[in-house]
N, C-alpha and C positions, 0 to 999 in steps of 0.2 A: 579946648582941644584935648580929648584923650588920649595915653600915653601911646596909644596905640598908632594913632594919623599923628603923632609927632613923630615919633619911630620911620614912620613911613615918611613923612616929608625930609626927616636928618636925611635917609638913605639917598634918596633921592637929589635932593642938594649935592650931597658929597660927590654922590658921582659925578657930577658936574664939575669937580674941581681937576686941577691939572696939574697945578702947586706943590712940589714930592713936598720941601718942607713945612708947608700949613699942613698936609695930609699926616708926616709926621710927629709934627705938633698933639695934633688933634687924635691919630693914636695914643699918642703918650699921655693923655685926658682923658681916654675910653680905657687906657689898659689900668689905670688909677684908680679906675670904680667900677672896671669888673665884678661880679662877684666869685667866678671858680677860678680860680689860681691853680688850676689844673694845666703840668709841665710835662710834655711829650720829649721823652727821651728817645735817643735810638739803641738800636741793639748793643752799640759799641763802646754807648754809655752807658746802661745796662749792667755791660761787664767790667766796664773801670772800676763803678762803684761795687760793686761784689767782689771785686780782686782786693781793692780799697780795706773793706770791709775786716777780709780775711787777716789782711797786712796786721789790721789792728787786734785784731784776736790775739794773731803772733804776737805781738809786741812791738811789730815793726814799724816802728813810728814817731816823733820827737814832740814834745809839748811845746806847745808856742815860745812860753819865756824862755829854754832851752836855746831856739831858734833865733830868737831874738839876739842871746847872748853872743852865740857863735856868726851869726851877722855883724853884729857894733864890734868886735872884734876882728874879722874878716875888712871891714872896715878902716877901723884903726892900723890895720897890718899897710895899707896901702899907701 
């Protein structure tokens, strides 16, 4: 069987199913060996990440170990 008429029997099979979680299973085993890891943003994230961006130009921003520190602390305070 070529990859071709398996392609077409999977398709065909699946829609057959009704099962949300076997269907979600079985995405999460199609989305694993993808090959384009190609991620559709919207406009409005977009501009988070450029707002983002600019923050860090600024300066405005905190390093993780930073955060960390002031969390186990914020922590400890309680």
């Amino acid at each position: 069987m070529s990859a071709i008429e398996l392609k077409k029997l999977l398709i065909h099979r699946i829609a057959e199913i009704d099962d949300v979680s076997f269907l979600k299973a079985l995405k999460t085993i199609l989305d694993s060996k993808t090959k384009s890891k190609i991620i559709s943003l919207t406009q409005e994230q977009r501009h988070e990440i450029n707002e983002s961006k600019k923050e860090i130009e600024q300066g405005l921003f905190i390093e993780q170990i930073e955060l960390d520190k002031e969390f186990d602390k914020w922590l400890s305070a309680r």
